[in-house]
C-alpha positions in Angstrom: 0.0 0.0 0.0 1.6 3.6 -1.3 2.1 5.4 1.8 0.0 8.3 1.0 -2.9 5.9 1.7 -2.5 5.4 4.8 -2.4 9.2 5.9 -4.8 9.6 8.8 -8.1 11.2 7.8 -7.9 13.7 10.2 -4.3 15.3 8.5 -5.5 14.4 5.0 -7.2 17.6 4.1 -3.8 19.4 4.8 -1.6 17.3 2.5 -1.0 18.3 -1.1 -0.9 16.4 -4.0 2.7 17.1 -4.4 3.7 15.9 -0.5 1.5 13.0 -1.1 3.6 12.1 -3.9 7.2 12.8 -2.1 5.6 11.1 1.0 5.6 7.8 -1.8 9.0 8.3 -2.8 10.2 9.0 1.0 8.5 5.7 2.0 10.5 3.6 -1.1 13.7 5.4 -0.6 13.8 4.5 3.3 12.7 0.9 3.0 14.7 -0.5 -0.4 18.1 1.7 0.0 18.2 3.4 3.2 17.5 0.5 5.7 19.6 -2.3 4.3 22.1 0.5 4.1 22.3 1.2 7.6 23.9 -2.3 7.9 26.8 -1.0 5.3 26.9 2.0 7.5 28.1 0.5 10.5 30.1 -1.9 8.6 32.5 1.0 6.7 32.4 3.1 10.1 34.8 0.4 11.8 35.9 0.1 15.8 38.2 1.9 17.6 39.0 5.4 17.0 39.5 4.9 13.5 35.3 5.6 13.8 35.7 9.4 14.0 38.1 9.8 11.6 35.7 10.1 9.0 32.4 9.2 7.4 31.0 6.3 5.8 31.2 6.6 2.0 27.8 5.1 1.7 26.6 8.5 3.3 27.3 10.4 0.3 26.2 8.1 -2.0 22.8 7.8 -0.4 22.6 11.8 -0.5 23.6 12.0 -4.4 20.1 9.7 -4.8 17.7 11.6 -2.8 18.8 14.9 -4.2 18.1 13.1 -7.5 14.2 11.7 -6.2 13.7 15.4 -5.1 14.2 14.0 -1.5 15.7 17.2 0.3 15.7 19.7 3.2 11.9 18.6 3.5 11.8 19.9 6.3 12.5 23.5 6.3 8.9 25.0 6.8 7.2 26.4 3.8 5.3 29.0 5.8 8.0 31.1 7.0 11.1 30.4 4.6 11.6 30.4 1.1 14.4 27.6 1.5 13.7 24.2 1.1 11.6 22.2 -0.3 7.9 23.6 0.4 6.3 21.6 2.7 4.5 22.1 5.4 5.3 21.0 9.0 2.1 18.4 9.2 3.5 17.3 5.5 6.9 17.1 6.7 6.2 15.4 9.9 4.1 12.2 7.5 7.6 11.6 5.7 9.7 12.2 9.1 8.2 9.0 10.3 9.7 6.7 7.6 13.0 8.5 8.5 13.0 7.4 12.1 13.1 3.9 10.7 16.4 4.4 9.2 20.0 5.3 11.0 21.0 6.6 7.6 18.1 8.3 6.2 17.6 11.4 8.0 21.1 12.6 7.4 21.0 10.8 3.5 17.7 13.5 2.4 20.2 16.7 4.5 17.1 16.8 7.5 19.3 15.4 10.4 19.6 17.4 13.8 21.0 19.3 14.9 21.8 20.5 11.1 17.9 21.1 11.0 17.2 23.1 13.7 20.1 25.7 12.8 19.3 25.6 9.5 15.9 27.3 11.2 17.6 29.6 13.2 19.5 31.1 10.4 17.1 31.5 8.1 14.6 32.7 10.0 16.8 35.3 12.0 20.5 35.1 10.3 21.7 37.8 8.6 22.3 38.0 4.5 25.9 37.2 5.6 25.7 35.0 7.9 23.2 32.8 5.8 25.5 33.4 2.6 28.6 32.0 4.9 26.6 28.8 6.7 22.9 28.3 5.6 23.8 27.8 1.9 26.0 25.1 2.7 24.3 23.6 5.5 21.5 23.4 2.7 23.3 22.2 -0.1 25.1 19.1 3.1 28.6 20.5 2.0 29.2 21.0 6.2 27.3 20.2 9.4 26.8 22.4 12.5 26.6 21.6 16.1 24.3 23.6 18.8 25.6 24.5 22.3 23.7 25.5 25.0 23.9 22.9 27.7 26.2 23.3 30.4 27.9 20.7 32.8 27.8 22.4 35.7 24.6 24.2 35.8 20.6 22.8 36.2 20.3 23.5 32.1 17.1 22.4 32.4 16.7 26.3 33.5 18.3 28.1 30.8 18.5 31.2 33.2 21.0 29.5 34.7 23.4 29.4 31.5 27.2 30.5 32.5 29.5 30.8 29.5 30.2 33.7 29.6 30.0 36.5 26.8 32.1 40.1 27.1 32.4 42.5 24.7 35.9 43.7 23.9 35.6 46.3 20.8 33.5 44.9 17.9 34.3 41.6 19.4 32.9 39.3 22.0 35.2 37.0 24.4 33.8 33.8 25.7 34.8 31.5 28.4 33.1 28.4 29.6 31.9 25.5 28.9 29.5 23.2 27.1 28.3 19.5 26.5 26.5 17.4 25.0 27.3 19.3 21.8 25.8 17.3 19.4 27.9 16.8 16.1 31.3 17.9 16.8 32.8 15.2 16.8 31.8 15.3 13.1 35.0 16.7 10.9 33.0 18.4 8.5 31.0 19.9 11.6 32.3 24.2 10.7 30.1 26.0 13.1 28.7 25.7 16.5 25.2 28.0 17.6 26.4 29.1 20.8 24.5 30.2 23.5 25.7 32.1 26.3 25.2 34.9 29.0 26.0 38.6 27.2 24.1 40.7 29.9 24.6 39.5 32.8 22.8 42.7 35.0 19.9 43.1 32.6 16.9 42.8 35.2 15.0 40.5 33.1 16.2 36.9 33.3 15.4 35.8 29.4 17.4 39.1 27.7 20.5 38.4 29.9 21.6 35.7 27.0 22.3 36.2 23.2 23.2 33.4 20.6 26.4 33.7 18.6 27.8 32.0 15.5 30.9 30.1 16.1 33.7 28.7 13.6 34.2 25.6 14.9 37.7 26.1 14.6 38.3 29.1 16.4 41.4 29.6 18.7 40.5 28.8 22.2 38.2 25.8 21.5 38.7 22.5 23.3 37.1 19.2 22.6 37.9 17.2 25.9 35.8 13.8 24.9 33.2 12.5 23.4 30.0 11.2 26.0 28.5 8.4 25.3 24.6 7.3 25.5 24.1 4.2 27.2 27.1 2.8 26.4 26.8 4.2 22.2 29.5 6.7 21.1 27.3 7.7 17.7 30.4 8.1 15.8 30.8 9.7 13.7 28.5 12.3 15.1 28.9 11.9 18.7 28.2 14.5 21.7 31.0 16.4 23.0 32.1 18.0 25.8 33.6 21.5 25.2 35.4 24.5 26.5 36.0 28.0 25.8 39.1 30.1 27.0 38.9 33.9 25.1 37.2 32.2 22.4 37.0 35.8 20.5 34.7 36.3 17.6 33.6 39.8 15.5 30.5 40.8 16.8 28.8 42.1 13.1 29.8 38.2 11.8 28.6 36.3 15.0 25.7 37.6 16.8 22.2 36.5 16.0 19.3 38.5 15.6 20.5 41.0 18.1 22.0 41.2 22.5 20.1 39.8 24.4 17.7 38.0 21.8 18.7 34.5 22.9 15.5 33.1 24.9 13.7 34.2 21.7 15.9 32.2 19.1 16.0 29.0 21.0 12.2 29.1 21.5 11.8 30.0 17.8 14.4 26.8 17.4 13.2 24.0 19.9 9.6 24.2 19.2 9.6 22.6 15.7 13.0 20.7 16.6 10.9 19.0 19.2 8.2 18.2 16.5 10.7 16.5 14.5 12.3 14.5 17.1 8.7 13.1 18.1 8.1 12.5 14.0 11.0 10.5 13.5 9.7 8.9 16.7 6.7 7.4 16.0 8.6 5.6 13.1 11.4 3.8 15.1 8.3 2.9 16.8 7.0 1.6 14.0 9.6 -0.4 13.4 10.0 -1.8 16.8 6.5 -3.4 16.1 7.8 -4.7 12.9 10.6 -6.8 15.0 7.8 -8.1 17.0 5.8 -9.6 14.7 8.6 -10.4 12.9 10.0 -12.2 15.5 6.9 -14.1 17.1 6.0 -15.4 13.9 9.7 -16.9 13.2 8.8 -20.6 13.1 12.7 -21.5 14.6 11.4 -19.7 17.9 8.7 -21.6 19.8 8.1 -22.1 24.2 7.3 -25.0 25.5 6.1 -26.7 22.1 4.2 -23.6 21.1 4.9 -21.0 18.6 5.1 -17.6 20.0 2.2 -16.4 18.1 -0.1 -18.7 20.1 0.5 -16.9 23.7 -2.0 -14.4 24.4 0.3 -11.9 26.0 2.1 -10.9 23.1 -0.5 -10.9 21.0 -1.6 -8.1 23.0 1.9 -6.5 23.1 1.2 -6.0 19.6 -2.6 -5.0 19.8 -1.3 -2.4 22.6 1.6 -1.0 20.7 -0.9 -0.6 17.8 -3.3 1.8 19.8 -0.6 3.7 21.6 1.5 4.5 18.6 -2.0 5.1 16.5 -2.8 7.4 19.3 0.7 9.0 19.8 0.9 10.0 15.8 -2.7 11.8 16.1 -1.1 13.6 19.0 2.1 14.9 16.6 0.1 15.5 13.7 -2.2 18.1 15.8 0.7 19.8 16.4 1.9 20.1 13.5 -1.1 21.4 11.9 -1.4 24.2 15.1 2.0 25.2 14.0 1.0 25.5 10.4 -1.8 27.3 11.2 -0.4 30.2 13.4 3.4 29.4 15.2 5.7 27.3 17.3 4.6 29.9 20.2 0.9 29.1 19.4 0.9 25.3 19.7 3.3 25.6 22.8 0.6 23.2 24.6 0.2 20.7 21.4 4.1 20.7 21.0 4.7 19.8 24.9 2.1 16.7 24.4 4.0 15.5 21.4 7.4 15.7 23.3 6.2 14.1 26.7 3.9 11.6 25.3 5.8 10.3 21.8 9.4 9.5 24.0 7.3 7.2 26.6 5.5 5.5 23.9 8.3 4.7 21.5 10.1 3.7 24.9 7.6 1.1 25.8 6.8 -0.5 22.0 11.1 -0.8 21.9 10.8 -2.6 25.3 8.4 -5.5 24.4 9.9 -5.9 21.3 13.2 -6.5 23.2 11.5 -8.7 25.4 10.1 -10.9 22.8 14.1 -11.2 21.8 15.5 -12.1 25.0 19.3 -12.0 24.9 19.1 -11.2 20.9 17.5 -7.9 22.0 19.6 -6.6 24.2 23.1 -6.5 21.9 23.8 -5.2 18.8 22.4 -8.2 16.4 18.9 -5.8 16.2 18.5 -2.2 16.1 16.0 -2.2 19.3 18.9 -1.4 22.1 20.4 1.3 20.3 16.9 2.9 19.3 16.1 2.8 23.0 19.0 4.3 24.2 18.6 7.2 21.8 15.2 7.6 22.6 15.7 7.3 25.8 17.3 10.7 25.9 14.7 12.8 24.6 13.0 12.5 27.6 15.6 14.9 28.3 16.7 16.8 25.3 15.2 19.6 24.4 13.7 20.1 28.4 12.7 17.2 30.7 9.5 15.7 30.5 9.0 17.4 33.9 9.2 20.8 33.0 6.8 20.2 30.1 4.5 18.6 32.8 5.0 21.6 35.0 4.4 24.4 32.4 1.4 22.2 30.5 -0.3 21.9 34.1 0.0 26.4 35.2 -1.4 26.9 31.5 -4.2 23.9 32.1 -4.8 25.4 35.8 -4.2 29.1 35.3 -6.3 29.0 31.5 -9.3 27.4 32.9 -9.8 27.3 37.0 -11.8 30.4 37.2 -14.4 29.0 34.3 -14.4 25.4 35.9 -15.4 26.7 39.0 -18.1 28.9 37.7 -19.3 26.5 35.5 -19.8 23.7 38.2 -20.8 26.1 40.8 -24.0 27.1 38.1 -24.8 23.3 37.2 -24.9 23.1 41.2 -27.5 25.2 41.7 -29.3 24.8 38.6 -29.7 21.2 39.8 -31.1 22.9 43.0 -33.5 24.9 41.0 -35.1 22.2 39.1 -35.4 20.0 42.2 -36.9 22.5 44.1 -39.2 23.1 40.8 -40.3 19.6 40.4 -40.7 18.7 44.3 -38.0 16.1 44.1 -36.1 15.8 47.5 -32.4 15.8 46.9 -30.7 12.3 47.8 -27.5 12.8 50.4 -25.4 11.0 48.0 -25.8 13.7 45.2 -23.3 16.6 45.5 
């Protein structure tokens, strides 16, 4: 079945006939060359450190054929830029789900993050330079970028509490401090980091005390100390690193973004649809988790005490429950994707929350049965399932903790609608009084 077809009813009325027909081509591309190429991935990457010294060659390959299929930058919003490929986020978000099934196939069509989300920031607030110098070949996946905001030694969870510092010498600012979990440096052709850091330190309001700078990533004063890994995975050739500055200097007319103090308002503008595409690709590796358990408890070589594993109830209903939740979860993304569409990131900031808390957990919990159904095999490297749950894992706290989504979603929820709940009920209350007292009826002690 093409994949168009199977676009939920609800999102179908927003989908063009040209994303239908790239959604088709996205689908193909993934499942005949970017999945079994995953396996050649890892293969040409190696062990040992000879793993960051450069990048598969079936990368570039892979990106010569989507540029050919028209498969590229999809995801660059047609709303509110003129780069890219013209889609909208809900139409974007449909063909981000067969990228999550793929290790290769984000980075193969040039919409891999962190690359998207700074592709965002500059062309939404970069200057003509500054997109001339980094967003034209970000777009055309000559380089890759890396964004840096959190911090080792501070609750970055609160980006208030953000410490590298930023001091303006001349037409130059010096920085000092550090960063981590800098996703992409370890990357050689990785040529700018998005830096955020604190420029204003005694500006009274706490979200214009930080500005966002552009940052060659081989600027004197840089140090990569290591690479972290995730849950034992080093994602070379990516990776995550930990980083410091010491008079890191950089001209203030080529580096700063949008303006002092502007920094709260760029990484909002930046994490809201980030988030979006981290739950989109998300649902797929769901998706694909479910595929290893059927796959797996319909192998005939598997069976428990004289019995396939088809024939136990229990995982029969692993699958029937992964079904509903990931069914559910997509509805959940795609309604956030069309709020976007329809107004802004800052608009849907309650649809985009419910797409990051709920899609992680999800995904988490569909990996985790099919890993169960696999037993030893699906806990080591001989499926994709423990290295799709580590990385998801972590997006529970990328981009902000599920907590603090929880926290913020549940003032709005409170503060939005406490004043017309109460009136509400209190009027049903005494209505309900009224019409007793109409009709004769005595009220029963049980009834509020």
């Amino acid at each position: 079945m093409p994949a168009s077809d199977a676009i939920p009813p609800i999102a179908l009325p927003f989908v063009s006939e040209k994303a239908k027909k790239t959604l088709d081509l996205v689908e193909k591309f993934v499942a005949q060359e970017c999945i079994p190429s995953d396996t050649v991935f890892h293969a040409q990457l190696g062990e040992g450190e000879q793993r960051w010294k450069g990048h598969p060659s079936i990368i570039d390959d892979l990106k010569e054929r989507a540029k050919k299929l028209g498969l590229w930058n999809m995801f660059v919003p047609r709303n509110h830029f003129k780069e890219g490929a013209g889609f909208s986020n809900l139409e974007y978000g449909l063909m981000a789900e067969y990228l999550g099934k793929s290790r290769v196939a984000s980075e193969a069509t040039n919409c891999s993050a962190p690359d998207t989300g700074n592709m965002e920031v500059l062309a939404k607030y970069g200057s003509s330079a500054q997109k001339q110098k980094w967003l034209t070949p970000l777009l055309n996946g000559e380089i890759r970028s890396a964004f840096l905001m959190t911090e080792p030694d501070v609750a970055s969870s609160d980006a208030t509490n953000i410490q590298l510092t930023m001091r303006r010498d001349g037409d130059e600012w010096v920085m000092n401090g550090s960063k981590w979990w800098s996703s992409g440096v370890g990357d050689h052709r990785c040529k700018v980091y998005i830096v955020m850091g604190k420029s204003s330190p005694h500006e009274k309001n706490p979200y214009r005390q930080q500005s966002v700078v552009l940052v060659p990533a081989d600027a004197k004063g840089i140090t990569i100390h290591r690479m972290l890994q995730v849950y034992g995975y080093d994602d070379a050739p990516h990776g995550h690193g930990h980083i410091s500055f010491k008079d890191v200097r950089v001209k203030d007319s080529d580096a700063m973004v949008l303006g002092e103090g502007r920094g709260f308002e760029i990484i909002q503008g930046r994490l809201g649809p980030g988030r979006i595409h981290h739950a989109m690709r998300t649902i797929g590796a769901a998706e694909l988790a479910l595929e290893w358990l059927i796959a797996r408890i319909n192998d005939e070589r598997k069976k428990t005490f004289g019995q396939a594993l088809s024939s136990h109830g229990v995982l029969l209903e692993w699958i029937a429950r992964s079904r509903l939740e990931i069914d559910a979860a997509r509805l959940v993304v795609l309604n956030a994707a069309i709020k976007i569409d329809g107004a802004n990131a800052k608009a849907a900031l309650k649809e985009i929350a419910e797409a990051k808390v709920l899609v992680p957990s999800m995904a988490l919990a569909v990996i985790d049965r099919a890993v169960q159904a696999y037993g030893g095999m699906g806990v080591c490297q001989d499926t994709p399932l423990a290295n799709m749950w580590a990385q998801i894992r972590t997006l529970r706290i990328a981009d902000g903790p599920d907590e603090v989504h929880l926290q913020q979603m549940a003032k709005r929820e409170n503060n939005d609608r406490r004043d017309e709940v109460i009136k509400r009920l209190e009027w049903q209350r005494a209505e309900a009084d009224r019409i007793l007292e109409r009709m004769g009826v005595k009220k029963l002690k049980s009834h509020l």
